[in-house]
VOGU-3710 file (C-alpha; in Angstrom, 3 decimals, decimal comma):
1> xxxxxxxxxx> 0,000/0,000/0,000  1,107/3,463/-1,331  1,620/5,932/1,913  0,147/9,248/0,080  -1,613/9,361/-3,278  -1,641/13,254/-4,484  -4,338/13,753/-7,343  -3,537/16,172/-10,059  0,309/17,431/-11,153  -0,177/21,024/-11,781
11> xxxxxxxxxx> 2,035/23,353/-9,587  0,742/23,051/-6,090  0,738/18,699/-6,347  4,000/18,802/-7,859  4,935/21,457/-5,197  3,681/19,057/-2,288  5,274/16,235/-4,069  8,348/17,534/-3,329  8,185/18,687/-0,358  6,933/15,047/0,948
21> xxxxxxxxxx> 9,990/13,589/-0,773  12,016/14,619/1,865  10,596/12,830/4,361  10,865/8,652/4,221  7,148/8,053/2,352  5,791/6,065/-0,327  4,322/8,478/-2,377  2,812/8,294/-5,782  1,129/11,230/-8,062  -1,573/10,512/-10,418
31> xxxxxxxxxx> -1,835/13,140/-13,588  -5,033/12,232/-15,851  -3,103/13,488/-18,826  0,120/12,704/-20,613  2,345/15,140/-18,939  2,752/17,417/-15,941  1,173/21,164/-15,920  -1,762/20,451/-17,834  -4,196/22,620/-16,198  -3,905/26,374/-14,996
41> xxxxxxxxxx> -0,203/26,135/-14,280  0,912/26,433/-17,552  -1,858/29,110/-18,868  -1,877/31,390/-16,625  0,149/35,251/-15,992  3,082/33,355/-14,674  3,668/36,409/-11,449  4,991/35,650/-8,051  2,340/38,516/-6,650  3,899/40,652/-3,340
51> xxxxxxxxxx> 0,728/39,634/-1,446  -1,294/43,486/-1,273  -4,467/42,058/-3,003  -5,861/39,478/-1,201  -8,285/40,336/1,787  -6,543/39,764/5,089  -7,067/37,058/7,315  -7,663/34,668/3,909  -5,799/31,212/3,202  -4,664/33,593/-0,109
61> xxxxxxxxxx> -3,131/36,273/1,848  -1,561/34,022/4,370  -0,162/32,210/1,570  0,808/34,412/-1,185  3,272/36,230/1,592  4,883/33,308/3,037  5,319/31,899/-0,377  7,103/34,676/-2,320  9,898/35,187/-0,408  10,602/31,013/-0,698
71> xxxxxxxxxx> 11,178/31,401/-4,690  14,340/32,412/-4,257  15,298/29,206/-2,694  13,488/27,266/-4,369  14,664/29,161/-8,134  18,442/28,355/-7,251  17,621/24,276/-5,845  15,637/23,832/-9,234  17,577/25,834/-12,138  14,187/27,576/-12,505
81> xxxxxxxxxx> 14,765/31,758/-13,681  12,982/33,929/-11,681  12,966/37,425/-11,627  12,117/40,210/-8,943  10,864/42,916/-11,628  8,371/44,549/-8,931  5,030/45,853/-9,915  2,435/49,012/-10,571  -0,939/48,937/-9,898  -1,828/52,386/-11,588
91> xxxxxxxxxx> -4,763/54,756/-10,710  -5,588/56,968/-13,528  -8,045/59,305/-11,363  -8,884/60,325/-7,932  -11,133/57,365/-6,639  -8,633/54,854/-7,975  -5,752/56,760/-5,870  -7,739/56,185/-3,372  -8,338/52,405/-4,452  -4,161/52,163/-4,324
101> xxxxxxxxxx> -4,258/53,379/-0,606  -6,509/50,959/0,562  -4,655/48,096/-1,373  -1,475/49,599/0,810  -2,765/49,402/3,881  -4,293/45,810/2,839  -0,905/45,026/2,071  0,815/46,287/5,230  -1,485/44,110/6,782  -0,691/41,113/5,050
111> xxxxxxxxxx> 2,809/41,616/6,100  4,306/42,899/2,660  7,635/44,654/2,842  8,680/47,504/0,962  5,878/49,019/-0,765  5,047/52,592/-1,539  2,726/54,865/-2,934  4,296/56,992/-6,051  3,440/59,539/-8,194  2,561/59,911/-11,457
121> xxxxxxxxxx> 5,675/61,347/-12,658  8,001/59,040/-11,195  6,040/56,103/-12,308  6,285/57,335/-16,134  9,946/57,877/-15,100  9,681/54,328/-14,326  7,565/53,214/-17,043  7,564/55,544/-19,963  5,227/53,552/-22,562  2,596/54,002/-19,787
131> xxxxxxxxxx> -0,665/56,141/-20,545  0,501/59,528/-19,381  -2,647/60,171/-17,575  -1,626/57,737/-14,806  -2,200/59,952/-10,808  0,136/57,543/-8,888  0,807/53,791/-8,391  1,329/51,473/-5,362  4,816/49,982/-5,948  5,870/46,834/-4,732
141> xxxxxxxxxx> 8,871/45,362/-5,790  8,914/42,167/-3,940  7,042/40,918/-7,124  7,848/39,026/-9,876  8,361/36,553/-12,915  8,802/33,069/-13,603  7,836/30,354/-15,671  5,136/28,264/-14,005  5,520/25,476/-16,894  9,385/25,070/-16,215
151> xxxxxxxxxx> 8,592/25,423/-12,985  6,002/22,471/-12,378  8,614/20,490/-14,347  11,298/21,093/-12,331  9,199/20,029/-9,007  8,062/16,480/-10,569  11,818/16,234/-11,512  12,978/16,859/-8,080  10,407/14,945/-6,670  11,135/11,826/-8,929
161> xxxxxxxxxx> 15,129/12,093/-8,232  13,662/11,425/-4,562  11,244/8,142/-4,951  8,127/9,964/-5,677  6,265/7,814/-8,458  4,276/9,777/-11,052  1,848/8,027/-13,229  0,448/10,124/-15,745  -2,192/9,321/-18,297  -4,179/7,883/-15,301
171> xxxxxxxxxx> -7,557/10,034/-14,976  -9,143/8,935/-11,498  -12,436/7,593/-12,540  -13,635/6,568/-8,776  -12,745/6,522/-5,008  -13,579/3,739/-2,675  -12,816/3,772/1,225  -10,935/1,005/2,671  -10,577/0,089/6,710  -6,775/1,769/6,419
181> xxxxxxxxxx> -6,924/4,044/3,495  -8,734/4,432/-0,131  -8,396/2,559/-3,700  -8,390/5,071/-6,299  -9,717/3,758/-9,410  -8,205/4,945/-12,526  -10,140/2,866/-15,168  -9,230/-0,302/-14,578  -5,804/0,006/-12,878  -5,688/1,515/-9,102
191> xxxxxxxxxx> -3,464/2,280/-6,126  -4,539/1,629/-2,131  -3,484/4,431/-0,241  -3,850/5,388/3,366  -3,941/9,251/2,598  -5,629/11,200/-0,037  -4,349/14,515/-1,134  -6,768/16,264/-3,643  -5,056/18,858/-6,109  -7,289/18,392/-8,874
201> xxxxxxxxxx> -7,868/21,978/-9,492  -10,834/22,077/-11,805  -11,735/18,862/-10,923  -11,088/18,818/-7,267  -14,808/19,675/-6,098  -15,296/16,189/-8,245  -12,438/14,258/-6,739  -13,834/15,601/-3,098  -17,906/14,418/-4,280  -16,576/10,801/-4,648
211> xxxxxxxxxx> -15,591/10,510/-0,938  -17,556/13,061/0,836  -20,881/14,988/0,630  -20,133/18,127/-1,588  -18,173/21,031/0,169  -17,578/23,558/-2,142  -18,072/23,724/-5,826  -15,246/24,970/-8,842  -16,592/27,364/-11,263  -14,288/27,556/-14,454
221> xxxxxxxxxx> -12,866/31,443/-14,969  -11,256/31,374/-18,306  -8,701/34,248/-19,160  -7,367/35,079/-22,402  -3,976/36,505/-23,692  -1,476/38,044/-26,070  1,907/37,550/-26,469  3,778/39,713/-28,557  7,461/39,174/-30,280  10,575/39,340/-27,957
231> xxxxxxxxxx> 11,678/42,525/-30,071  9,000/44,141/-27,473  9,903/42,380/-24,314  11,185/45,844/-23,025  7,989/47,625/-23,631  7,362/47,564/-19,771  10,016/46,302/-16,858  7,879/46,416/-14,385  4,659/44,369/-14,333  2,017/46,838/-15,070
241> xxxxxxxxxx> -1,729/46,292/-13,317  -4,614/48,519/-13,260  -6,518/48,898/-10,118  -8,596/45,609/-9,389  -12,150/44,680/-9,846  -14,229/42,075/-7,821  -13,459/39,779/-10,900  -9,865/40,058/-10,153  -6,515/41,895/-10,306  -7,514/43,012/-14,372
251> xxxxxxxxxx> -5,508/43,055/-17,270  -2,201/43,294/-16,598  1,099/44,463/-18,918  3,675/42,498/-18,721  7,618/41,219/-19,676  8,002/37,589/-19,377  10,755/35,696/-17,852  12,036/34,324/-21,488  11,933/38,459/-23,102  8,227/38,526/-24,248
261> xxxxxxxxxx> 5,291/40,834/-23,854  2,185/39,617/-22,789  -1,458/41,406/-21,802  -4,237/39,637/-20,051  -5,968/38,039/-18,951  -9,937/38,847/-19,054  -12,463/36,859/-16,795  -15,478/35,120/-17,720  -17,111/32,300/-15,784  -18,172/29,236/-17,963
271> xxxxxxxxxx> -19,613/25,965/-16,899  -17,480/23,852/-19,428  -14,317/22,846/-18,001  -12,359/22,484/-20,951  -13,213/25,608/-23,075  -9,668/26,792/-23,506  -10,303/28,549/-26,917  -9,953/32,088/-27,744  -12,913/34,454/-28,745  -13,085/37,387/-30,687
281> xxxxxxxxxx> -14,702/39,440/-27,829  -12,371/38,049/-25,006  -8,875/39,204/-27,116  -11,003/42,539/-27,847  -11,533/42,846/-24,224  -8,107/42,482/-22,985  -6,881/45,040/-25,707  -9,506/47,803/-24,325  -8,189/47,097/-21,135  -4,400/46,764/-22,012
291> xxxxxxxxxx> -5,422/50,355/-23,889  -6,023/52,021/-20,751  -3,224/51,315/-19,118  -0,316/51,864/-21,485  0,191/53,892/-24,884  1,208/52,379/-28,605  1,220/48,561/-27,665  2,636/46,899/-30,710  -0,361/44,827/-31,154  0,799/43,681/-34,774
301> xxxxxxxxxx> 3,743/42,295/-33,474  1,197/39,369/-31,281  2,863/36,442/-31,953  0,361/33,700/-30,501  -2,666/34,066/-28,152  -3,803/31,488/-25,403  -6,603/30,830/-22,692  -6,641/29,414/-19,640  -8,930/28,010/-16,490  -8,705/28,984/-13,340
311> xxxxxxxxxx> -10,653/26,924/-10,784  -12,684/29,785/-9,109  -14,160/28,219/-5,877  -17,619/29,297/-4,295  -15,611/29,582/-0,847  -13,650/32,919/-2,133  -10,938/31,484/-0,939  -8,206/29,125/-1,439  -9,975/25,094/0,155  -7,131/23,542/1,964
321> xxxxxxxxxx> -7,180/21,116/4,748  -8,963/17,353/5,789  -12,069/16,591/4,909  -14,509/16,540/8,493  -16,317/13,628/6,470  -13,431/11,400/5,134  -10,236/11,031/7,408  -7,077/11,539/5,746  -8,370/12,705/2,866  -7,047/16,576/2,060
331> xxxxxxxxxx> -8,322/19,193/-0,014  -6,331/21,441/-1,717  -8,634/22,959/-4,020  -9,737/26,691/-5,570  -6,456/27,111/-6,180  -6,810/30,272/-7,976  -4,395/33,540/-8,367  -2,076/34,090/-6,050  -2,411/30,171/-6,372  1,042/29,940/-8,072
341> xxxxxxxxxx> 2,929/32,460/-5,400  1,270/30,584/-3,048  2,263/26,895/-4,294  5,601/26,501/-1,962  4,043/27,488/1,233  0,871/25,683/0,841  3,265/22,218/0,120  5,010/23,153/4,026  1,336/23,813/5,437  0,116/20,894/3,730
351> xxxxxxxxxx> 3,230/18,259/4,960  2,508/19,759/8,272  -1,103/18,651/8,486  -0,048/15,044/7,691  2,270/15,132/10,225  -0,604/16,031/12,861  -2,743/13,583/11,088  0,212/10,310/11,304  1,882/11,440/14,255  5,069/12,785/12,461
361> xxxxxxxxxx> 6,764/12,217/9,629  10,637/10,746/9,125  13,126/12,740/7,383  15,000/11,206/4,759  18,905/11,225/5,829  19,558/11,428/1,531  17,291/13,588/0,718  18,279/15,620/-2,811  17,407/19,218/-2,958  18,779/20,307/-6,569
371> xxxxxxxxxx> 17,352/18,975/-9,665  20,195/18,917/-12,280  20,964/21,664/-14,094  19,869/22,387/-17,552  21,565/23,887/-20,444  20,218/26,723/-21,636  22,654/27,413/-25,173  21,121/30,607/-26,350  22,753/32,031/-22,502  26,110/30,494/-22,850
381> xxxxxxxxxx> 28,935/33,213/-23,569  31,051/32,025/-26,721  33,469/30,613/-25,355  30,923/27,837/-22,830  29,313/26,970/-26,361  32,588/25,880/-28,158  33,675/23,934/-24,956  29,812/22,171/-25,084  30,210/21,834/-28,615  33,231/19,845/-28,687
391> xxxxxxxxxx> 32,315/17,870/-25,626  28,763/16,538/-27,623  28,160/17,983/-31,372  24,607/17,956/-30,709  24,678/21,101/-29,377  25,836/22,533/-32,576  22,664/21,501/-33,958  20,113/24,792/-33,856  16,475/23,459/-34,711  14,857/26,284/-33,336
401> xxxxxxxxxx> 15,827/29,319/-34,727  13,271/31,548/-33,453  14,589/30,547/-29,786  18,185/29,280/-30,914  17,460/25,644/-29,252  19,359/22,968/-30,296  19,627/19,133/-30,579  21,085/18,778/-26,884  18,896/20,451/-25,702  15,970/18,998/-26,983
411> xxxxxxxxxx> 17,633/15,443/-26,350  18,253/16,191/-22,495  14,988/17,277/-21,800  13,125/13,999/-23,883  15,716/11,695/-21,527  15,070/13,693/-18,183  13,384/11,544/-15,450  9,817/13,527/-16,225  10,651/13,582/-19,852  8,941/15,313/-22,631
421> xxxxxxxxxx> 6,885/12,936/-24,768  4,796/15,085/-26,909  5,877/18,057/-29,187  4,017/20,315/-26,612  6,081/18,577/-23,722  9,377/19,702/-25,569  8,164/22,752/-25,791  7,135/23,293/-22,446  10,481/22,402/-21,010  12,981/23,831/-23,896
431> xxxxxxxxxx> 10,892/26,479/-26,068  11,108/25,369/-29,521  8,087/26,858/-31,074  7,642/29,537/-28,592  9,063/32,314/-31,514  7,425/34,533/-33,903  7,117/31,279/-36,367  5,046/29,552/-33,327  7,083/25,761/-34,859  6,524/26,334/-38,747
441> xxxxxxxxxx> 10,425/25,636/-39,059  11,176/23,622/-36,210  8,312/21,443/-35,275  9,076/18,596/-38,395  12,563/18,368/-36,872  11,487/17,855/-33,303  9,193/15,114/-33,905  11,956/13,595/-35,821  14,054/13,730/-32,794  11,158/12,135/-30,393
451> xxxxxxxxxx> 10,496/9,679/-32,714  13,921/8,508/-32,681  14,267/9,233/-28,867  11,678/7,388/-28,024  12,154/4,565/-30,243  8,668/4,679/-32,125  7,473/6,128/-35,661  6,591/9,415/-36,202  2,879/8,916/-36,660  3,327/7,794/-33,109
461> xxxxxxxxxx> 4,150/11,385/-31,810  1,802/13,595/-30,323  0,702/17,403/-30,090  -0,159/16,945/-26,531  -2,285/14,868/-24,639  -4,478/11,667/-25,921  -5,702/11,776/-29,534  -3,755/14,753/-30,493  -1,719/12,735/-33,409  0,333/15,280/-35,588
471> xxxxxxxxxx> 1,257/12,313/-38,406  -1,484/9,455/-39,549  -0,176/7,120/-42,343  -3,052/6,917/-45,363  -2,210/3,757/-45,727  -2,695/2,946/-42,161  -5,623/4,813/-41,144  -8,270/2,494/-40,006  -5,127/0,666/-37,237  -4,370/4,835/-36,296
481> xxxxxxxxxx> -8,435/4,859/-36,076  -8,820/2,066/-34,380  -5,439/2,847/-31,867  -6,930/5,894/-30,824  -6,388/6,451/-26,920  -3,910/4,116/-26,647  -0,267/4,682/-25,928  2,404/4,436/-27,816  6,076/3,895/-27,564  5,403/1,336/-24,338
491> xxxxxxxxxx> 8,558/0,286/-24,059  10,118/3,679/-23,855  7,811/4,767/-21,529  7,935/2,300/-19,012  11,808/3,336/-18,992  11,626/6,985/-19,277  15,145/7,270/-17,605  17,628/10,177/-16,969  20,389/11,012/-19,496  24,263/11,151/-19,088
501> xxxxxxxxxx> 24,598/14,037/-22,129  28,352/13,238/-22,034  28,271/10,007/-23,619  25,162/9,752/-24,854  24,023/6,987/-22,947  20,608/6,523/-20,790  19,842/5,318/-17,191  16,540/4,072/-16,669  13,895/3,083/-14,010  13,627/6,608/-12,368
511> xxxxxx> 10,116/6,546/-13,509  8,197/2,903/-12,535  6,368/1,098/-15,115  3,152/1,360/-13,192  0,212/3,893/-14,476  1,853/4,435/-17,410
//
């Protein structure tokens, strides 16, 4: 019997994953689709927040502030870039000056350090492509940028390097109670578990209905984006908010933490839990808003636009903690913004009600707390890329131009212990087809390179989760038809090992065969 069975491997599961790894657990986590970061953590504004929004005395505030200040930690264990850029929230007229005070005061009260109230001058000083009818701003510059999708990876890596199990492709279909625990059903495979952790997001009001009486319910909010070319990364430094609404902090302006621009997101509550298209009136809504805040954006230079879900609970406030109906099973659920920020500390809080659930909890004496590094060519000085070069050629290789991403790069992340296994994965973890060509170069070449990674044909490869084929044979289209659903490459995956880039060669059975 499994010790702890987390549910869902977006940011916050991955992020208690970890943080149970150090202690000496069985612990599995079960992802319903192919890969990690499905969900909200890797569509989303991707800002550690300094903690000023959220209404004191909430899970959210007590959260967001205890988990910013970890990042820096945690950026340096996991390779992960991070970046302290600070923020604006702008008021453009008296009653939204007085809308910044209020958010200071919230903030002081939340235990934020460092912020101030500045005028308008000094925040076009600051900001010069803002509108120049901006009053003042509330500046905190305790927040900033990351990549939640390299993030999450990095977690599940870290986690795996220290005995966690993740199964992925393993949607929990039911939930059964047991004299010592719970069998989770996930079609006709499961796992017996004495402890439950629920991380679902979306889904978790679902996962919590199959134990318990309902608690709380999750109301899909999608949000919608631009991103622009990296040519306008420096439009703003800072990130750039207006003052917030009851349907949330607004449409911000952004840099990213790879040298993009992005606006969004808007906020409209759907019922359907996977409508992650795009409208016409959502993009036009985030551009009106976008408009208000700052002058000239370059919006012919939008490069790609997204939308994401966030799982909006009824509660108003972050669900965390064990169910009064179903010992040992936890909630962590309406995980919404500052649900990222908050992700680190939640994982501690989380790990400590376990330990007043079992008693206490054994440290591991081996416990690993770096993940290992990644290369990153396009940020290697001349002189690191020759000596890389001539230690492995594959390096040399550049099949993303847009992002200058090479061969070994593309290789190492395909072999890493959570290893891409879709085109989507690779680009999650080493951005080829994140340019201004969004893959029309590079996307031929890189399922070329998983195909031959993972020992399977090239019809096998994926976009991204289940069906999403990018290659069907003609001649073979009633097997592909018929196949549908049903994974490929088994061998490969069951293996899914670690690479040694040096020579090439590939240790498996970080990842066990089971689940997958």
């Amino acid at each position: 019997m499994t010790d702890i069975a987390i549910i869902g491997a977006g940011v916050v599961g991955c992020s208690i994953a970890r943080e149970l790894s150090k202690y000496d657990l069985k612990t599995v986590l079960i992802e319903k689709e192919s890969d990690v970061g499905e969900g909200a953590s890797k569509a989303n504004s991707a800002i550690i927040h300094a903690g000023y929004d959220a209404k004191p005395g909430t899970l959210k505030a007590k959260f967001n502030v205890l988990g910013n200040p970890m990042y820096d930690a945690i950026s340096s264990e996991l390779d992960v870039i991070f970046k302290r850029v600070g923020s604006l929230v702008i008021a453009l007229d008296d009653d939204e000056m007085q809308t910044l005070h209020k958010l200071y005061y919230q903030g002081i009260a939340n235990g934020v350090p460092d912020m101030e109230i500045i005028g308008g001058k000094k925040v076009l000083k600051m900001e010069p492509n803002l509108s120049k009818d901006i009053k003042g701003a509330l500046y905190a510059p305790t927040a900033g940028i990351i990549c939640p999708m390299e993030l999450t990876v990095a977690l599940a890596e870290n986690a795996v390097d220290n005995g966690v199990e993740l199964m992925p492709d393993s949607k929990v279909t039911d939930i059964k109670r047991l004299d010592s625990g719970y069998r989770i059903f996930m079609g006709e495979k499961y796992v017996d578990t004495k402890y439950v952790i629920n991380c679902a997001g979306l889904y978790s009001d679902e996962i919590n209905n199959m134990v318990a009486p309902p608690q709380f319910k999750i109301i899909p909010r999608r949000g919608q984006y631009n991103i622009f070319d990296k040519n306008y990364g420096d439009f703003v430094k800072t990130v750039i908010f207006p003052c917030p609404s009851k349907l949330g902090k607004g449409i911000l302006v952004s840099p990213t933490i790879h040298g993009n621009l992005l606006i969004g997101p808007d906020a409209e509550d759907l019922e359907d839990k996977n409508a992650t298209n795009t409208t016409l009136n959502g993009l036009n809504t985030i551009r009106h808003g976008a408009d208000r805040s700052a002058a000239n954006i370059p919006y012919k230079n939008i490069i790609t636009n997204f939308a994401g879900l966030r799982p909006k609970p009824d509660t108003d406030d972050f669900v965390i903690g064990e169910s009064k109906f179903a010992k040992g099973f936890i909630n962590v659920a309406g995980i919404e913004s500052p649900g990222l920020t908050s992700a680190p500390a939640i994982a501690v809080y989380v790990v400590g009600i376990l330990k007043d659930i079992n008693g206490g909890l054994i440290e591991k004496e081996d416990y690993i707390p770096r993940r290992r590094k990644r290369i990153r060519f396009e940020e290697l000085d001349d002189s690191e890329k020759d000596a890389l070069i001539k230690k492995d050629p594959r390096f040399a290789k550049v099949i993303c131009r847009c992002e200058t991403v090479t061969e070994g790069e593309i290789i190492d992340v395909i072999r890493r212990n959570v290893g891409a296994r879709t085109l989507d994965g690779v680009k999650k973890r080493a951005r080829p087809g994140s340019g201004r060509c969004q893959g029309g170069f590079c996307s031929p070449r890189v399922i070329e390179i998983l195909a031959r990674e993972l020992k399977c044909d090239i019809s096998d490869i994926k976009k991204g989760n289940h069906n999403s084929y990018v290659l069907i044979k003609e001649d073979a289209f009633p097997v592909r038809a018929a196949a549908l659903g049903r994974e490929q490459c088994p061998d490969q995956v069951k293996s899914r090992g670690s690479s040694n880039m040096e020579d090439g060669n590939t240790q498996s059975g970080s990842a066990k065969g089971v689940g997958l």
